[in-house]
C-alpha positions in Angstrom: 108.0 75.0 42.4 105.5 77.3 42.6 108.3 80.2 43.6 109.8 79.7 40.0 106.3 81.4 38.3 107.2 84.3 40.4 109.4 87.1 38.3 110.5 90.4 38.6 109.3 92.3 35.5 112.8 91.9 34.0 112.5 88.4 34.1 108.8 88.5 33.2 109.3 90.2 30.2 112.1 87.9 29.0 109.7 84.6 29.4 106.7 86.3 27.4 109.4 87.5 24.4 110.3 83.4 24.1 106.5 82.8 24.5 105.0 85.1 21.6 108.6 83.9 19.3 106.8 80.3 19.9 103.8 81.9 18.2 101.7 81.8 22.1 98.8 83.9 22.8 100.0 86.0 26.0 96.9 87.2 28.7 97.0 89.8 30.9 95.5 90.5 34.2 96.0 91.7 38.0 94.2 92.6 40.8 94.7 92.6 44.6 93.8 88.7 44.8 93.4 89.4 48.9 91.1 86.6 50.1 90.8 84.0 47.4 87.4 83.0 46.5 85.6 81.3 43.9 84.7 84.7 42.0 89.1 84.6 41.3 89.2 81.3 40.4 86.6 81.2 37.7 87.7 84.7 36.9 91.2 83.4 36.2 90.1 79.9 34.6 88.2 82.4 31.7 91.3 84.6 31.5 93.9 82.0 30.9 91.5 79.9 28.2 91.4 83.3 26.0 95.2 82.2 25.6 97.5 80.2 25.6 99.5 82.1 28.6 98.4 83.8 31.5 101.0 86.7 32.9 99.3 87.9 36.7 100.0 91.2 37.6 99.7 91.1 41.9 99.7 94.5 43.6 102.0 94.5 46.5 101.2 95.5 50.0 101.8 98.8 50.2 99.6 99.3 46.7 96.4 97.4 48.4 96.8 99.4 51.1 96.9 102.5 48.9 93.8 101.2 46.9 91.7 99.4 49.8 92.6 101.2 53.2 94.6 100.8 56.3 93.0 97.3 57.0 94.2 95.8 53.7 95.8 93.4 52.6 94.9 90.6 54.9 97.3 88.4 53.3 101.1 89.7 52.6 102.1 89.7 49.3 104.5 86.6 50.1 101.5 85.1 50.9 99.3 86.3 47.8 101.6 85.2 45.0 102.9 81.9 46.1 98.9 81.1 46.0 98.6 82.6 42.8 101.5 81.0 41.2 99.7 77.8 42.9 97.1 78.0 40.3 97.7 76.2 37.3 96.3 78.3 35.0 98.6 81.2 36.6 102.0 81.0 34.3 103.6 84.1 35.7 103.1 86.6 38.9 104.7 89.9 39.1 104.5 91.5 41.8 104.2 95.5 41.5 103.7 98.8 43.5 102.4 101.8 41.1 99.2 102.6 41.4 98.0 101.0 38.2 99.8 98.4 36.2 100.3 100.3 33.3 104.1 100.4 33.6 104.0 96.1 33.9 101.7 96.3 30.5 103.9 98.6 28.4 106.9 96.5 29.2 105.3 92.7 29.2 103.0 93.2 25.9 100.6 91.3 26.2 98.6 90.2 23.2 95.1 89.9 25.2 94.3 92.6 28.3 91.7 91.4 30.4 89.3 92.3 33.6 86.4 91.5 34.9 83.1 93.0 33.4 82.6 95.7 36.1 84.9 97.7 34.2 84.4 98.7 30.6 86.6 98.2 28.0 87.8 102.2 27.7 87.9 102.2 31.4 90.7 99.4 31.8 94.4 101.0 32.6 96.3 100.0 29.3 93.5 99.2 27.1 95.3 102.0 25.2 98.4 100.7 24.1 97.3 97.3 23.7 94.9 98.0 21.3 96.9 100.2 19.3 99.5 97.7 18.7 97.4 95.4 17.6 96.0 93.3 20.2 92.5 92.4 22.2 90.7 93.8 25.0 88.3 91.8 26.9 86.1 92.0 29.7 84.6 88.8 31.7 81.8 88.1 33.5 82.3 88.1 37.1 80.3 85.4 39.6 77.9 87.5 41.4 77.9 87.6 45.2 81.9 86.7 45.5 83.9 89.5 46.6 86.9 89.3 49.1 85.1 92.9 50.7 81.8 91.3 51.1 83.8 87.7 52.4 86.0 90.0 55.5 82.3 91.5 56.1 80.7 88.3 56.5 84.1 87.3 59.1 83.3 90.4 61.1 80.0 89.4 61.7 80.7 85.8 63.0 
């Protein structure tokens, strides 16, 4: 069931400690993940081949709504991370509300930290800590033209 993929932090954290005893290579990422599109999918497929697990970081509705304005999410978070934890190269989604996920990075550790290339690598929340204890940073190229902003502006002009 795709429900099972979905942790609290708690239990989050408890799954990637068996992972990285089993010697796996644990990924981070998150994002809003709004309107999926192809830019997310191939996004995601790149993140989760850098390792051999892929932990999802989701913001919840309140935090889109904080980030991206009054009209955002279009899709609850119910919504969002039962289609993330769809994915098969998804392994685990936790939900959370600060304004960055810094808090969910401390606590998971992740070996590899990853967003798309429009940031850099000294710009990404937690790049900090995960480098100093010893693991990766990376950056991936994103698909050009898919964005779920430019996707609802498309909508509104139908």
């Amino acid at each position: 069931m795709t429900q099972d993929k979905i942790c609290t932090l708690e239990q989050a954290i408890n799954q990637v400690e068996k992972w990285q005893s089993e010697g796996k290579k644990i990924v981070f990422t998150n994002g809003c993940f709004d309107i999926v599109h192809l830019g997310h999918i191939d996004y995601l497929e790149k993140a989760r081949k850098l390792g051999d697990k892929l932990v999802l970081g989701l913001n919840t509705d309140a935090s889109v709504n904080r980030l991206k304005g009054p009209t955002r999410p279009v899709v609850n978070e119910y919504a969002r991370s039962r289609m993330m934890a769809a994915f098969e190269f998804v392994d685990t989604v936790i939900l959370f509300d600060e304004p960055t996920p810094l808090q969910v990075i401390e606590q998971v550790k992740p070996d590899i930290l990853v967003k798309g290339d429009d940031y850099t690598v000294e710009n990404i929340v937690g790049s900090d800590f995960v480098l100093a204890k010893g693991g990766e940073v990376k950056t991936i190229s994103l698909v050009e033209g898919y964005s779920t902003t430019s996707l609802i502006q498309k909508i509104k002009q139908l």
